[in-house]
N, C-alpha and C positions, 0 to 999 in steps of 0.2 A: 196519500189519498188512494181508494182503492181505484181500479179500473171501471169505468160505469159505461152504461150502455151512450153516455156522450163521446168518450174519448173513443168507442167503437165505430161511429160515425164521423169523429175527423180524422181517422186512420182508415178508414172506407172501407171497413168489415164487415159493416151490415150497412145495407141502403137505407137514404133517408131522401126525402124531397127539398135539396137544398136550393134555396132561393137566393142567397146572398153568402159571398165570402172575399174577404181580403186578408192580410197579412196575418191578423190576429185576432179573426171574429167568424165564425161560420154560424150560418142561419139558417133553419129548414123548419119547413112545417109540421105543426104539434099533428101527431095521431090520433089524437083525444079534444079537437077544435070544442072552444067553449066560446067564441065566436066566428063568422064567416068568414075572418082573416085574423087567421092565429098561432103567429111564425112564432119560433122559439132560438137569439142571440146567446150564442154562447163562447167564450175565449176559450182560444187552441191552446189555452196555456192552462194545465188543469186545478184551480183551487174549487173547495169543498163550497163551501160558504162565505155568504156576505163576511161571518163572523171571523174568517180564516185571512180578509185582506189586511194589509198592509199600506204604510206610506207607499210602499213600494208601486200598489195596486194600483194608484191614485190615478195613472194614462189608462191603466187597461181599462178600468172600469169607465173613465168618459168614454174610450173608444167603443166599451160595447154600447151605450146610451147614444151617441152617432153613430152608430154604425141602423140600430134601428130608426133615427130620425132618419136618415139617409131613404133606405128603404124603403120607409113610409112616403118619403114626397117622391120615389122614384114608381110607388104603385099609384098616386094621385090619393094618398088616404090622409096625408096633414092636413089640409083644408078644413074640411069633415071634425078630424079627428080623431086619437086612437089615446089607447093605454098602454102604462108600458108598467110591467109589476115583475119586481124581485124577492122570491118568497126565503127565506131563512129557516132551516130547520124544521122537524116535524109537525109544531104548533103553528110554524107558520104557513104550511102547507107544500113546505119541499118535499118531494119525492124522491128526484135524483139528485145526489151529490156532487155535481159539477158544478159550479154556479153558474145561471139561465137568465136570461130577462124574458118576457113574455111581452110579444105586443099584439095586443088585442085590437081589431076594429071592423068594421062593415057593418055595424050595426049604433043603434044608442044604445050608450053602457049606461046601468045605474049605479047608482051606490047607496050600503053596501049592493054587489055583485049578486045578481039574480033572474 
């Protein structure tokens, strides 16, 4: 996997607004917010894509999926409610090749997303 500007920010070479981190999950806020709370869960451990995991995967990926539920009841946003979306490749609207969850909230979300 190449270097990407995620693996830049858990090696702390470029600054990011990190909001949540433990063992093997660092969080920080999207620069490009598409809603008014829109952190962006990603594992210090670097795979490309959904399509790149493994049985192996099968902890890290719950942990990043708790690590944003965590979050969320630790900013008061579970109640409410939030989104959490993992995009796959360029059709799917990946950007960067680390894999990301995105969790969206502070607002109603519709669907589709608009």
């Amino acid at each position: 996997m190449s270097d990407t500007i995620f693996s830049k920010i858990i090696r702390r070479e470029i600054p990011a607004d990190i909001v949540y981190e433990n063992d093997e999950v660092l969080a920080f806020r999207d620069l490009n917010p598409q809603a008014p709370v829109h952190v962006l869960f990603i594992p210090k451990r670097a795979l490309a894509t959904l399509n790149d995991a493994t049985e192996a995967d099968a902890t890290l990926l719950g942990k990043l999926l708790l690590a944003a539920a965590e979050y969320a009841k630790q900013q008061g946003l579970a109640e409410q409610g939030y989104r959490t979306v993992l995009n796959c490749n360029e059709d799917g609207g990946q950007t960067v090749f680390h894999l990301h969850l995105h969790l969206l909230a502070g607002r109603r979300l519709h669907w589709p997303p608009g």
